[in-house]
mmCIF entry with sequence, helices, sheets and N, C-alpha, C, O atoms, coordinates in Angstrom:
data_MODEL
# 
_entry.id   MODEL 
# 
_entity.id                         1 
_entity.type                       polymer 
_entity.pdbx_number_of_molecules   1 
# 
_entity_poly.entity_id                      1 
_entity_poly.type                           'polypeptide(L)' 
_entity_poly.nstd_linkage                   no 
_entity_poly.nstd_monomer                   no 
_entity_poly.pdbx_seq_one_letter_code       
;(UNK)(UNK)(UNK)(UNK)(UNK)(UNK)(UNK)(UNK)(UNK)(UNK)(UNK)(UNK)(UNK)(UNK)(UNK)(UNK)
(UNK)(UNK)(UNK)(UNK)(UNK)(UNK)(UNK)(UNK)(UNK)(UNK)(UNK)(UNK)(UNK)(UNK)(UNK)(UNK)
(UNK)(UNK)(UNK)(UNK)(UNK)(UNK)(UNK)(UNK)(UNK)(UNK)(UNK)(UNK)(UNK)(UNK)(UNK)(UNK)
(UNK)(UNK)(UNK)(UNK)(UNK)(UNK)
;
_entity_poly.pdbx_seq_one_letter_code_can   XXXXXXXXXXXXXXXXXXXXXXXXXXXXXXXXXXXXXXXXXXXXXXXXXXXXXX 
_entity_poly.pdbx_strand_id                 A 
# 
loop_
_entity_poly_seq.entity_id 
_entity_poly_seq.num 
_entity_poly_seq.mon_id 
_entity_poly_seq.hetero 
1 1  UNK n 
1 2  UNK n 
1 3  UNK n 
1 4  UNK n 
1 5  UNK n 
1 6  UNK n 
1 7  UNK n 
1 8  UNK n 
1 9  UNK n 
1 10 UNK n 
1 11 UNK n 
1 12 UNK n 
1 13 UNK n 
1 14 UNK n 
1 15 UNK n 
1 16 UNK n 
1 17 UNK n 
1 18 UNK n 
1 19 UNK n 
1 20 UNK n 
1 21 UNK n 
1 22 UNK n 
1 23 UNK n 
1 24 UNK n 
1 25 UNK n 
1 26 UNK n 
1 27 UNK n 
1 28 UNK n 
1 29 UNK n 
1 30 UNK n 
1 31 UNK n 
1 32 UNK n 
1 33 UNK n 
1 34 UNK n 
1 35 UNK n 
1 36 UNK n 
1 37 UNK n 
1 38 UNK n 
1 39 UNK n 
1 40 UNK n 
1 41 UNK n 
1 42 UNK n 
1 43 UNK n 
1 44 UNK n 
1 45 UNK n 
1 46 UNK n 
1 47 UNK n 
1 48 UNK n 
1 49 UNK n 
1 50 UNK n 
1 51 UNK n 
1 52 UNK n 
1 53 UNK n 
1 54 UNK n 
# 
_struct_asym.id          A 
_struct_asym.entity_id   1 
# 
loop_
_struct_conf.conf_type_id 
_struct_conf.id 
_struct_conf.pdbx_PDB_helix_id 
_struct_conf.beg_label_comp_id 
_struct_conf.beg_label_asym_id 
_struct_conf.beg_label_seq_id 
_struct_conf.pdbx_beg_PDB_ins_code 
_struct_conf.end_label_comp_id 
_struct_conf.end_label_asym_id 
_struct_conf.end_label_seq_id 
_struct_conf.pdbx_end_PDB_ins_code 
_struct_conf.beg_auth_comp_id 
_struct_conf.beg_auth_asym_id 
_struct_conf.beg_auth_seq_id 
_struct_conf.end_auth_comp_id 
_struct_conf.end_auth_asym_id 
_struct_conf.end_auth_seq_id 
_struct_conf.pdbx_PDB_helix_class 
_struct_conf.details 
_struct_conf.pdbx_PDB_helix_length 
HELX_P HELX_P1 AA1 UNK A 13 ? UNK A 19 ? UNK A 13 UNK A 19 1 ? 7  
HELX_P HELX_P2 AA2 UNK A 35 ? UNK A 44 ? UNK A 35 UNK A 44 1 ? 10 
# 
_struct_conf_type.id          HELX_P 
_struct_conf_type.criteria    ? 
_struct_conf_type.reference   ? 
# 
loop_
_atom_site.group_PDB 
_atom_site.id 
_atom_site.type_symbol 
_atom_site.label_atom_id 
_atom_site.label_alt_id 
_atom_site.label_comp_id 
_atom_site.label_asym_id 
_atom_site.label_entity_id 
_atom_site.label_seq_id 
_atom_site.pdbx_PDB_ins_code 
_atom_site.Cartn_x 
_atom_site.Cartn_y 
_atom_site.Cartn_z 
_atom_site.occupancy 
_atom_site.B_iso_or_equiv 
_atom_site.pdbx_formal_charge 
_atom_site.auth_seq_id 
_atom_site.auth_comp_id 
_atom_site.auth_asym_id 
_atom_site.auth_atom_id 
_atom_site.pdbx_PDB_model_num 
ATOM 1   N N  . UNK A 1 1  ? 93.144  100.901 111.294 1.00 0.00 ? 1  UNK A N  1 
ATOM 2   C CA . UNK A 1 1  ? 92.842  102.246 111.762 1.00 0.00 ? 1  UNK A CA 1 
ATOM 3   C C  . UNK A 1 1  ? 93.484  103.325 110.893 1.00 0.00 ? 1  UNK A C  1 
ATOM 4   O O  . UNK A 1 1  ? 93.871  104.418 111.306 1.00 0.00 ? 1  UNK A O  1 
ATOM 5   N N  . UNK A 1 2  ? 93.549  102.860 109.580 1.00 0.00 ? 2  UNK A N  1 
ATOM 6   C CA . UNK A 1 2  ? 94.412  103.877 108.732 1.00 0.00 ? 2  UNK A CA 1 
ATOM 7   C C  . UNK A 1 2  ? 93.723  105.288 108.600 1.00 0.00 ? 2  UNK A C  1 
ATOM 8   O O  . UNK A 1 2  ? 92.594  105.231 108.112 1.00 0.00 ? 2  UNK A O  1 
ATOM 9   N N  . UNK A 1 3  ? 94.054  106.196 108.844 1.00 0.00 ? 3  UNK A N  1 
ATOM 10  C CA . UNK A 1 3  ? 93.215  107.574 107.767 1.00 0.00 ? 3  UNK A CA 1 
ATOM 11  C C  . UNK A 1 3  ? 91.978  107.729 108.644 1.00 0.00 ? 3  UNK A C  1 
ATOM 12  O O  . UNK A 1 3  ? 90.901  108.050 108.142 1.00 0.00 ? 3  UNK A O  1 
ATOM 13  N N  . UNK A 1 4  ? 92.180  107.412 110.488 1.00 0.00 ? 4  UNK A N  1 
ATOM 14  C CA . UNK A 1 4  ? 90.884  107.722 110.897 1.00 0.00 ? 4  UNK A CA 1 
ATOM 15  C C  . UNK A 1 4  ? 91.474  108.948 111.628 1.00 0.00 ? 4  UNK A C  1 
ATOM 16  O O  . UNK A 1 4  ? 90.657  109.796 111.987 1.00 0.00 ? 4  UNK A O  1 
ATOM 17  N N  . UNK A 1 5  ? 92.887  109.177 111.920 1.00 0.00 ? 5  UNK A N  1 
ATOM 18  C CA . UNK A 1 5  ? 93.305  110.807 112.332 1.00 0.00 ? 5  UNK A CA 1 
ATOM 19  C C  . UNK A 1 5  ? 93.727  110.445 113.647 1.00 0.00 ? 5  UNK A C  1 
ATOM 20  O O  . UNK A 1 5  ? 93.771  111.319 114.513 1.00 0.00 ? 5  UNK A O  1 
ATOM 21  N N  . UNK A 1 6  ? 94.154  108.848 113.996 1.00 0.00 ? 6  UNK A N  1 
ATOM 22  C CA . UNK A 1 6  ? 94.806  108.775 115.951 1.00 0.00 ? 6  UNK A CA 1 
ATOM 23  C C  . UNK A 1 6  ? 95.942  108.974 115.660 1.00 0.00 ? 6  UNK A C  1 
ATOM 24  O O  . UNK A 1 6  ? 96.618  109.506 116.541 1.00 0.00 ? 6  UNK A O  1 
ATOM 25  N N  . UNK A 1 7  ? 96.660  108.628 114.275 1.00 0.00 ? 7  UNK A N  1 
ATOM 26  C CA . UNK A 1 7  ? 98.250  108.986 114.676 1.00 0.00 ? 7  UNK A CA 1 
ATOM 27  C C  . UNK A 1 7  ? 98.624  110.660 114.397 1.00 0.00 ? 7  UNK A C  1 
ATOM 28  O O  . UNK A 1 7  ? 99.747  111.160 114.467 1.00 0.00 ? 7  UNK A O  1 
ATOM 29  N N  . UNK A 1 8  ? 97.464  111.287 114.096 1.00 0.00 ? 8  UNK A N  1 
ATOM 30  C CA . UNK A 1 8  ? 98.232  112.918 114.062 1.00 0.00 ? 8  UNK A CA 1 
ATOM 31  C C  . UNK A 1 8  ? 97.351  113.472 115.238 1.00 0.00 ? 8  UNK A C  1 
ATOM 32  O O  . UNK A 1 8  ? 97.493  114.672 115.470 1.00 0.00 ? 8  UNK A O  1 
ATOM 33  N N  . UNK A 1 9  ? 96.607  112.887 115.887 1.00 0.00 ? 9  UNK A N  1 
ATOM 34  C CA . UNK A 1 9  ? 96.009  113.468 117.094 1.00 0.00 ? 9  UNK A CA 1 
ATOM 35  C C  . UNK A 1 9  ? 96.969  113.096 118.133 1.00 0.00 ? 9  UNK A C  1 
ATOM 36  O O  . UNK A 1 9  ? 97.398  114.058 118.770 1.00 0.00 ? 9  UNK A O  1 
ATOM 37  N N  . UNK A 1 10 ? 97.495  111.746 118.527 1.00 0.00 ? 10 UNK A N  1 
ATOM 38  C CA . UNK A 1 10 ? 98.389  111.527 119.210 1.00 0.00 ? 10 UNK A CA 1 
ATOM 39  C C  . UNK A 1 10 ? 99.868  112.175 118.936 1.00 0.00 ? 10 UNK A C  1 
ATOM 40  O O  . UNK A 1 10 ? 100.542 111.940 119.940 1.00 0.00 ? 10 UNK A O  1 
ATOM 41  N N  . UNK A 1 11 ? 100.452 112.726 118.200 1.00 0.00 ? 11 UNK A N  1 
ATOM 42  C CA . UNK A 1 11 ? 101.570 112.569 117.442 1.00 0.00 ? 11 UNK A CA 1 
ATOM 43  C C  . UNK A 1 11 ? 101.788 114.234 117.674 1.00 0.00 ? 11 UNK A C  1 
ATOM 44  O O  . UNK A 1 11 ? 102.918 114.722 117.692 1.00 0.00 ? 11 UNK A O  1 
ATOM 45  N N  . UNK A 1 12 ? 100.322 115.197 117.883 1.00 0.00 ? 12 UNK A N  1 
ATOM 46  C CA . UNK A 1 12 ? 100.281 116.383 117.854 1.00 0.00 ? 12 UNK A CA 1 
ATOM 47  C C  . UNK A 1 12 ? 100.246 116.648 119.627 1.00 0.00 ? 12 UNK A C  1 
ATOM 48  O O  . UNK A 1 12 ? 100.998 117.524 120.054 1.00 0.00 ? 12 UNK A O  1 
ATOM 49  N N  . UNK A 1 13 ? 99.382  115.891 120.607 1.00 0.00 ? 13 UNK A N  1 
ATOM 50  C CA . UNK A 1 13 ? 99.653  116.171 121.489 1.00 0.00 ? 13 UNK A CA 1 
ATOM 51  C C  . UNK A 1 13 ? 100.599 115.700 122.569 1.00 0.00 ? 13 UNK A C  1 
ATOM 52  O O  . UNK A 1 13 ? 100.595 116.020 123.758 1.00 0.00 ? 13 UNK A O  1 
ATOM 53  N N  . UNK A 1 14 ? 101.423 114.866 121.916 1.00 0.00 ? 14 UNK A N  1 
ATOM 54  C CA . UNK A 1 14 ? 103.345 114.216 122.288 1.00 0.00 ? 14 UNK A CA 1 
ATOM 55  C C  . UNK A 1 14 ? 103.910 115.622 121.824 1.00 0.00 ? 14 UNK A C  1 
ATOM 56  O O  . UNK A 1 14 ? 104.715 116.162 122.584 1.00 0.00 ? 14 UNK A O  1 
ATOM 57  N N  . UNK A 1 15 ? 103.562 116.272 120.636 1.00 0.00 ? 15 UNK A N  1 
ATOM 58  C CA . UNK A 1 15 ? 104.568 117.386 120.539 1.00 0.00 ? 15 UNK A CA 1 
ATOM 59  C C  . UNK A 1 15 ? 104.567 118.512 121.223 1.00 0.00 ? 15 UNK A C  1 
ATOM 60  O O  . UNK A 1 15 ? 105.529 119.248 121.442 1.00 0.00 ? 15 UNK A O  1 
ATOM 61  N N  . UNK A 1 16 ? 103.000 118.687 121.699 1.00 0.00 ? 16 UNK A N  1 
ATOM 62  C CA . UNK A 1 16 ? 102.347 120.000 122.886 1.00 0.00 ? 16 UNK A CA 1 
ATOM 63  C C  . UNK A 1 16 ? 103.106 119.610 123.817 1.00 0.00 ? 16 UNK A C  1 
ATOM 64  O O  . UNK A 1 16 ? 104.165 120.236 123.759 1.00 0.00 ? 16 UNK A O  1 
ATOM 65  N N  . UNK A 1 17 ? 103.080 118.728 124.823 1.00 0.00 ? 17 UNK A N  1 
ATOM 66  C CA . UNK A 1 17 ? 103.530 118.083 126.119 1.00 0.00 ? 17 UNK A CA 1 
ATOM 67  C C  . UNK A 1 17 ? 105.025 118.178 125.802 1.00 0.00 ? 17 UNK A C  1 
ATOM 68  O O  . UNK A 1 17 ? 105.736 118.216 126.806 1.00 0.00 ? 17 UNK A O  1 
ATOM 69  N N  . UNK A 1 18 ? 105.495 118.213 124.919 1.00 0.00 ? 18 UNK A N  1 
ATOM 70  C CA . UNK A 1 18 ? 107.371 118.434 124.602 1.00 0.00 ? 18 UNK A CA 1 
ATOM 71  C C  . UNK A 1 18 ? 107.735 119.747 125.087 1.00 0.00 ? 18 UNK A C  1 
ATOM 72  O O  . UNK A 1 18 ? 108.579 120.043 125.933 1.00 0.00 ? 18 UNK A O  1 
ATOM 73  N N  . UNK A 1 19 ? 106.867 120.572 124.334 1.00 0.00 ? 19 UNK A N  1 
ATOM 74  C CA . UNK A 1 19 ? 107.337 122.144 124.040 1.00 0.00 ? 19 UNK A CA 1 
ATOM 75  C C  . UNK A 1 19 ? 106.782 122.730 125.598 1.00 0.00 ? 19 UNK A C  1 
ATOM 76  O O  . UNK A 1 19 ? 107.405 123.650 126.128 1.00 0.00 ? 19 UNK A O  1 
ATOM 77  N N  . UNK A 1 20 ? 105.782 122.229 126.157 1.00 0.00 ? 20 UNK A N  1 
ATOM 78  C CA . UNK A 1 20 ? 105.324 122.630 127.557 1.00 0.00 ? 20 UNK A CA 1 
ATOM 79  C C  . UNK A 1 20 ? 106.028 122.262 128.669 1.00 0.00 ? 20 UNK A C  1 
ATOM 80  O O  . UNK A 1 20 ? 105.822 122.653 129.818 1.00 0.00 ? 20 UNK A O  1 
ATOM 81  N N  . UNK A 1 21 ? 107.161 121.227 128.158 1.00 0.00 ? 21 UNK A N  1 
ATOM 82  C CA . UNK A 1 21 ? 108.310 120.722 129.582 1.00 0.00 ? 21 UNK A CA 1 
ATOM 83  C C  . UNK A 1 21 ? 109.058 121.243 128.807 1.00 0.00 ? 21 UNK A C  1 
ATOM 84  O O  . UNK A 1 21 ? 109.631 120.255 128.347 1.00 0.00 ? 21 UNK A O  1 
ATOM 85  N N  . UNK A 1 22 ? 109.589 122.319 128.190 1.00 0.00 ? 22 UNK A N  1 
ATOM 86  C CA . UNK A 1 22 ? 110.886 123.067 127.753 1.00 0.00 ? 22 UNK A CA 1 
ATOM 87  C C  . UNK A 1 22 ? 111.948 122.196 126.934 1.00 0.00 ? 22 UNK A C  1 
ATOM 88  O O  . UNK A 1 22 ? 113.129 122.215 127.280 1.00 0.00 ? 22 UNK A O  1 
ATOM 89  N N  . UNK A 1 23 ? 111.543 121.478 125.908 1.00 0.00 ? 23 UNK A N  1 
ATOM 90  C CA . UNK A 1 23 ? 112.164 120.899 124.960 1.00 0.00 ? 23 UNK A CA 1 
ATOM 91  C C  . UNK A 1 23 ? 112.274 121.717 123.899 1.00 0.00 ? 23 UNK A C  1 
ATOM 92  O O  . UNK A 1 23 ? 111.245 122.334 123.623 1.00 0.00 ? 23 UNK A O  1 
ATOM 93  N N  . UNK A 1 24 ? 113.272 121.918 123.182 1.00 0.00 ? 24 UNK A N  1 
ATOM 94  C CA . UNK A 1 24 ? 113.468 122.659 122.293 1.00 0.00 ? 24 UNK A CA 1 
ATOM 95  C C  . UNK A 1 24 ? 113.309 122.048 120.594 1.00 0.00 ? 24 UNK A C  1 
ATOM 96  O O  . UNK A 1 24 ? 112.760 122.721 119.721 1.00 0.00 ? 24 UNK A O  1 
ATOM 97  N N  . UNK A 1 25 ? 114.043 120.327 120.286 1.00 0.00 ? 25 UNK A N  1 
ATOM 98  C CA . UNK A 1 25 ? 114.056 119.978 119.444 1.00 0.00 ? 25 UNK A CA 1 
ATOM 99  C C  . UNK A 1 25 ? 113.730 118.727 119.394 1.00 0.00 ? 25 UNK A C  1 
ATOM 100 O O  . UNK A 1 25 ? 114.321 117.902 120.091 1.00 0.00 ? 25 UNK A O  1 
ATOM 101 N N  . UNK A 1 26 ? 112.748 118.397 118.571 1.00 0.00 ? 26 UNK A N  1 
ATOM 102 C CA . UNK A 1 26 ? 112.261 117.411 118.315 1.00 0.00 ? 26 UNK A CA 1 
ATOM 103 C C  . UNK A 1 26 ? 112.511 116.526 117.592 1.00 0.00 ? 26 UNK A C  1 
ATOM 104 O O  . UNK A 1 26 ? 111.643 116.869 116.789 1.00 0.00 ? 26 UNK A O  1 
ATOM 105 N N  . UNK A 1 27 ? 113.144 115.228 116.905 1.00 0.00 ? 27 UNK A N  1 
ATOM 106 C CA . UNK A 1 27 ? 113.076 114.582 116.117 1.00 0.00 ? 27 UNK A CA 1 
ATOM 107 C C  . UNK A 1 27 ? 112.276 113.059 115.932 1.00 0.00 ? 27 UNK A C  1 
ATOM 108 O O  . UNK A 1 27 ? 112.032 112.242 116.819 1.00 0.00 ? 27 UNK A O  1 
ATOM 109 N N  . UNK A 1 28 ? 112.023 112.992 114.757 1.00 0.00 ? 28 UNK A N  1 
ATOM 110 C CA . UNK A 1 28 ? 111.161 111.691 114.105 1.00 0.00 ? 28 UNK A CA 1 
ATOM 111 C C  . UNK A 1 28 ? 111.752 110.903 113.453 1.00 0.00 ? 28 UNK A C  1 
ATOM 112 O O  . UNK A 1 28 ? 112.819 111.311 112.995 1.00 0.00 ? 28 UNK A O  1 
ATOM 113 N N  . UNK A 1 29 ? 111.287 109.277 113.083 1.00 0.00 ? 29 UNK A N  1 
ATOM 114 C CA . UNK A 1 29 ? 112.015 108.678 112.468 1.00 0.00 ? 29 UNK A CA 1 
ATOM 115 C C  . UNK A 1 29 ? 110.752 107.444 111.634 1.00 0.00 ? 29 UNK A C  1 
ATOM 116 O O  . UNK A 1 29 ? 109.840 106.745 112.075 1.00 0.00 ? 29 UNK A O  1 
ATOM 117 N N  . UNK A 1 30 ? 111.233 107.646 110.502 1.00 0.00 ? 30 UNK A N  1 
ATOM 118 C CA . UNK A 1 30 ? 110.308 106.589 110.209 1.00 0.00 ? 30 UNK A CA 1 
ATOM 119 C C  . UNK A 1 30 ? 110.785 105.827 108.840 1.00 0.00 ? 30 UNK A C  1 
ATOM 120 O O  . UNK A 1 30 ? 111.726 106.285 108.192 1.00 0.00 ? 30 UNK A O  1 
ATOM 121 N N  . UNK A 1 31 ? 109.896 104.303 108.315 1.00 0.00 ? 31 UNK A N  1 
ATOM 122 C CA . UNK A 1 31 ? 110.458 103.705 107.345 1.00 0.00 ? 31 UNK A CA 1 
ATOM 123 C C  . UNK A 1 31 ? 110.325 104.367 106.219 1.00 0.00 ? 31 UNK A C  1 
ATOM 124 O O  . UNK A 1 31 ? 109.186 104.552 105.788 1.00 0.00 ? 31 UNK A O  1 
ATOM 125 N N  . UNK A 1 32 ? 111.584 104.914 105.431 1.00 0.00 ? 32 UNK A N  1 
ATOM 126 C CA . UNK A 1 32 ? 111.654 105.295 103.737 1.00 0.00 ? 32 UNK A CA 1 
ATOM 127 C C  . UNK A 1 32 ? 110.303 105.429 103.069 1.00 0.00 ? 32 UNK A C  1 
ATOM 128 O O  . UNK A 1 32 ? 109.636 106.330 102.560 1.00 0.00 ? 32 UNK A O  1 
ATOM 129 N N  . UNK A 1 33 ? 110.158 103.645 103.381 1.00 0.00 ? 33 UNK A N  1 
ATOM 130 C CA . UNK A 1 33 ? 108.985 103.049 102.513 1.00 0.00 ? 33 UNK A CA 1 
ATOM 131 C C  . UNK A 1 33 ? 107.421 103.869 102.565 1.00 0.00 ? 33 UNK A C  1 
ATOM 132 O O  . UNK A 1 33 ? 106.511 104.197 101.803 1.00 0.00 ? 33 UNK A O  1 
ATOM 133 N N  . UNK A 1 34 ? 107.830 103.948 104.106 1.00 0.00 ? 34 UNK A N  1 
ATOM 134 C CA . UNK A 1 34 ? 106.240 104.541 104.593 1.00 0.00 ? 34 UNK A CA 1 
ATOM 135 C C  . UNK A 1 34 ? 105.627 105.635 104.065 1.00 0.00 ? 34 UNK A C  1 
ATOM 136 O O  . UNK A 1 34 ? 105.513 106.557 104.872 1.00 0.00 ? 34 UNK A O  1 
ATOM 137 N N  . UNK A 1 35 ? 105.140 105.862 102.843 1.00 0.00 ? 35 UNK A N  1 
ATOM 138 C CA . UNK A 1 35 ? 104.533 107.144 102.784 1.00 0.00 ? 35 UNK A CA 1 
ATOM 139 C C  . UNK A 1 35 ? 103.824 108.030 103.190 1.00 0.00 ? 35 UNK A C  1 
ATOM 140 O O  . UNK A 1 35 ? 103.944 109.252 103.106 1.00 0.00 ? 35 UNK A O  1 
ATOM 141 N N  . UNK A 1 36 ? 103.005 107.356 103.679 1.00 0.00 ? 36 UNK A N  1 
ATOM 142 C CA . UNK A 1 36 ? 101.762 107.538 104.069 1.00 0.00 ? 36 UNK A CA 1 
ATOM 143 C C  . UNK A 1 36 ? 102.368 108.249 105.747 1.00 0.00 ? 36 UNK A C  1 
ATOM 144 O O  . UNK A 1 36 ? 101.856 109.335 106.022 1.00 0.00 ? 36 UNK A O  1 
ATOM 145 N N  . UNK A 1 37 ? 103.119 107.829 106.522 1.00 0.00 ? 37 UNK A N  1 
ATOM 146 C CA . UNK A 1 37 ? 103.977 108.565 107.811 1.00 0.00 ? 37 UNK A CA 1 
ATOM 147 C C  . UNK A 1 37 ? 105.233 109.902 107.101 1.00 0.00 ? 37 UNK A C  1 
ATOM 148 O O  . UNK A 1 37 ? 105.551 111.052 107.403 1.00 0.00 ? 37 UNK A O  1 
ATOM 149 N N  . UNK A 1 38 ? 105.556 109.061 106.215 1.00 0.00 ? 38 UNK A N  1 
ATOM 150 C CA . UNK A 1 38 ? 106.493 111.105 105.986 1.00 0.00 ? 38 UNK A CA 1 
ATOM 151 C C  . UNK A 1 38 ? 105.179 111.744 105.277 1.00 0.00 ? 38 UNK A C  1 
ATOM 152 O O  . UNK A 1 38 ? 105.313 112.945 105.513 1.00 0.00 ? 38 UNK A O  1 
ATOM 153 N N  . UNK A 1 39 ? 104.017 111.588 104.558 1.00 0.00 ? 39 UNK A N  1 
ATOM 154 C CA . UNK A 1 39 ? 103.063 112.616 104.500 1.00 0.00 ? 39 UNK A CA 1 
ATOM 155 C C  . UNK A 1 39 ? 102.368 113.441 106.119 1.00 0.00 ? 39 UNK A C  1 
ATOM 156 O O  . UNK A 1 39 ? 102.055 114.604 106.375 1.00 0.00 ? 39 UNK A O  1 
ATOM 157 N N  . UNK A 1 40 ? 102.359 112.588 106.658 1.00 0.00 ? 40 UNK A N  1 
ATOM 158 C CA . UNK A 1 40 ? 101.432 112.885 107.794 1.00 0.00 ? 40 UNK A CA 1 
ATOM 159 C C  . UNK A 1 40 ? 102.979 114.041 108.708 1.00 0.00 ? 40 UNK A C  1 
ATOM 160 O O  . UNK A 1 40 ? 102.620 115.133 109.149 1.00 0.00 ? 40 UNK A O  1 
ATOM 161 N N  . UNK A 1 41 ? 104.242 113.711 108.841 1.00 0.00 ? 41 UNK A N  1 
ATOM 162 C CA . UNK A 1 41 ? 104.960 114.008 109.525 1.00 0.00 ? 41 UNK A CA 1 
ATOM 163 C C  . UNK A 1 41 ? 105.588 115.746 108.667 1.00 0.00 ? 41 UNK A C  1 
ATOM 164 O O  . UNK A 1 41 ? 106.233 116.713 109.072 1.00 0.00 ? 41 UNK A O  1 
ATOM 165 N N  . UNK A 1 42 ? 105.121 115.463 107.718 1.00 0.00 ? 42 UNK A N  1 
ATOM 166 C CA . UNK A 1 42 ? 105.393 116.772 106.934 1.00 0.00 ? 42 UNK A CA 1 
ATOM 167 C C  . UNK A 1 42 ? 104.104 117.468 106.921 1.00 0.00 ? 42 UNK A C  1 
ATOM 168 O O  . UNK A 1 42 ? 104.218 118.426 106.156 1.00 0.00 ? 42 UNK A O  1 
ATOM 169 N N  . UNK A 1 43 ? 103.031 117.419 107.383 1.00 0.00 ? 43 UNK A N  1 
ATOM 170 C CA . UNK A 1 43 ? 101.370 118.076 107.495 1.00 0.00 ? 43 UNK A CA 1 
ATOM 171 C C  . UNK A 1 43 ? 101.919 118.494 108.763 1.00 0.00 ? 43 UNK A C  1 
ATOM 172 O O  . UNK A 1 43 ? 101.732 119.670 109.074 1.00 0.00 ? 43 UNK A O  1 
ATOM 173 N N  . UNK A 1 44 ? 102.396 117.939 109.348 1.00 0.00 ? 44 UNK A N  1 
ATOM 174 C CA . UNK A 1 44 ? 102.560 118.262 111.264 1.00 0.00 ? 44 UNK A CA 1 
ATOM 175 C C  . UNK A 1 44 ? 103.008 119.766 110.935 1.00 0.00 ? 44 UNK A C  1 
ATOM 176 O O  . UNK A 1 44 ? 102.493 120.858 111.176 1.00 0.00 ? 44 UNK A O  1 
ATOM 177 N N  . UNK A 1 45 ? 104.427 119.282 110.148 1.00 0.00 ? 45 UNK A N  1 
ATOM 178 C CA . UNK A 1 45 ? 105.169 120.711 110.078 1.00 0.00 ? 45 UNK A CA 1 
ATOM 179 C C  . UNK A 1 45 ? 107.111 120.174 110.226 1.00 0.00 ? 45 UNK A C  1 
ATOM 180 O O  . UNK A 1 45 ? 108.137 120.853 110.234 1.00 0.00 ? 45 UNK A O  1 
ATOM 181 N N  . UNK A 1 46 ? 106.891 118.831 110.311 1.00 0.00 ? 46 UNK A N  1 
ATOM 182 C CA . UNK A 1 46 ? 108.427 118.100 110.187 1.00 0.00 ? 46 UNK A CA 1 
ATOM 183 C C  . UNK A 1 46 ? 109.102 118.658 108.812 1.00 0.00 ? 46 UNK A C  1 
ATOM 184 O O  . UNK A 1 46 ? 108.487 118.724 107.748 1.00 0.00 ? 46 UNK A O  1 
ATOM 185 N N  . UNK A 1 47 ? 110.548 119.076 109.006 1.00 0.00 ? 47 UNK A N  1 
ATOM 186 C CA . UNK A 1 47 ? 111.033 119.221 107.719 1.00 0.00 ? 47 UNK A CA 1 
ATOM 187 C C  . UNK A 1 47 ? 111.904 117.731 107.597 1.00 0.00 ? 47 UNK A C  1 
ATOM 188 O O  . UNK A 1 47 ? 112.239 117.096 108.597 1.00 0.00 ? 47 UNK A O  1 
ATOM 189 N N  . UNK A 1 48 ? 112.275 117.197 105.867 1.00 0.00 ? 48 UNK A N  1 
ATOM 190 C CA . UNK A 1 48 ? 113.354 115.968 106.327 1.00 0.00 ? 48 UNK A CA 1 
ATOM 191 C C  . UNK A 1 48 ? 115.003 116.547 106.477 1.00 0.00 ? 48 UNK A C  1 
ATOM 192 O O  . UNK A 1 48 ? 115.377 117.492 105.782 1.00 0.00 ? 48 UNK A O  1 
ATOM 193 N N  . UNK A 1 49 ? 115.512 116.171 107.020 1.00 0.00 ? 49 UNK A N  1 
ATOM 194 C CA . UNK A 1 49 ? 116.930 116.208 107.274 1.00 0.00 ? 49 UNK A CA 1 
ATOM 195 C C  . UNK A 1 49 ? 117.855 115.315 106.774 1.00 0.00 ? 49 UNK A C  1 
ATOM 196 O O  . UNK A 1 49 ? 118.743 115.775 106.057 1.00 0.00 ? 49 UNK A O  1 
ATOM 197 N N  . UNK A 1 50 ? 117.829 114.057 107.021 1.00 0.00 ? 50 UNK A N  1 
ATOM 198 C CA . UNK A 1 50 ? 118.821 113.146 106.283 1.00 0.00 ? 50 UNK A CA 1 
ATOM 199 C C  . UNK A 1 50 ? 118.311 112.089 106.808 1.00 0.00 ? 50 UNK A C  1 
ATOM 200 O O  . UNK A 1 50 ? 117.480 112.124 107.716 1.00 0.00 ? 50 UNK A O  1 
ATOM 201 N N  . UNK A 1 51 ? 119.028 110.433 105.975 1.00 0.00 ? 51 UNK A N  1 
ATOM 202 C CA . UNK A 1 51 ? 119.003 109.655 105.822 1.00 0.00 ? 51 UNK A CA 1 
ATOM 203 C C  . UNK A 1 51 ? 119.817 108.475 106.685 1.00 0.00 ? 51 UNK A C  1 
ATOM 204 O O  . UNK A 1 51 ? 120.790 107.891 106.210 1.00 0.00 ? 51 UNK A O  1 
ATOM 205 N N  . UNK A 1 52 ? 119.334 108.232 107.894 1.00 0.00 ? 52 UNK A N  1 
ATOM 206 C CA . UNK A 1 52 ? 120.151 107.125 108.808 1.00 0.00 ? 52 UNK A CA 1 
ATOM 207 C C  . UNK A 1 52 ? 120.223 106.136 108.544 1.00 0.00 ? 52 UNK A C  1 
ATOM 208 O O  . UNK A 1 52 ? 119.153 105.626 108.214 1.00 0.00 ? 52 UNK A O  1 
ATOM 209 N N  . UNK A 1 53 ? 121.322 105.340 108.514 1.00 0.00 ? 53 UNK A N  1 
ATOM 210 C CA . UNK A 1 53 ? 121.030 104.110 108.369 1.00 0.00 ? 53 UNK A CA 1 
ATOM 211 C C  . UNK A 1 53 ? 121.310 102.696 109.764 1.00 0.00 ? 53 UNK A C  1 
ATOM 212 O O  . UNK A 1 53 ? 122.315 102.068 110.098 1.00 0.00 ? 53 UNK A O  1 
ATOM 213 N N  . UNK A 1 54 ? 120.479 102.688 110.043 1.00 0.00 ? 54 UNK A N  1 
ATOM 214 C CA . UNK A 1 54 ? 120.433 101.759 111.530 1.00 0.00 ? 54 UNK A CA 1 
ATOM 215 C C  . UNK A 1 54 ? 119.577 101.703 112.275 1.00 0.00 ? 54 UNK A C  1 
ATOM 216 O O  . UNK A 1 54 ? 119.682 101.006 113.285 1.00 0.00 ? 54 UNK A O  1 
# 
C-alpha cells in the first residue's frame, strides 16, 4: 500500500482529533532508515528534533 496516501490521510486526521481534545504537542518517531516516513512526516509539517536511541 505504498504511495497510495492512507498513511498521511490517517496520520493527518490523528493530528485533527489531537488539537480538537486540547493537546498542545505532538511528537513522532520513526526508523532513521525510513525515508520514505521522515519525507511524509516533514510534508505534514513535523520539524526533526533529535536522535533517540531506544
Amino acid at each position: 500500500y505504498t504511495r497510495q496516501g492512507y498513511a498521511i490521510e490517517a496520520i493527518t486526521a490523528t493530528i485533527d482529533w489531537i488539537k480538537e481534545n486540547g493537546f498542545s504537542l505532538i511528537k513522532a518517531g520513526v526508523n532513521p532508515e525510513n525515508t520514505l516516513s521522515k519525507k511524509l512526516l516533514i510534508r505534514i509539517g513535523f520539524n526533526f528534533s533529535s536522535i533517540e536511541d531506544g
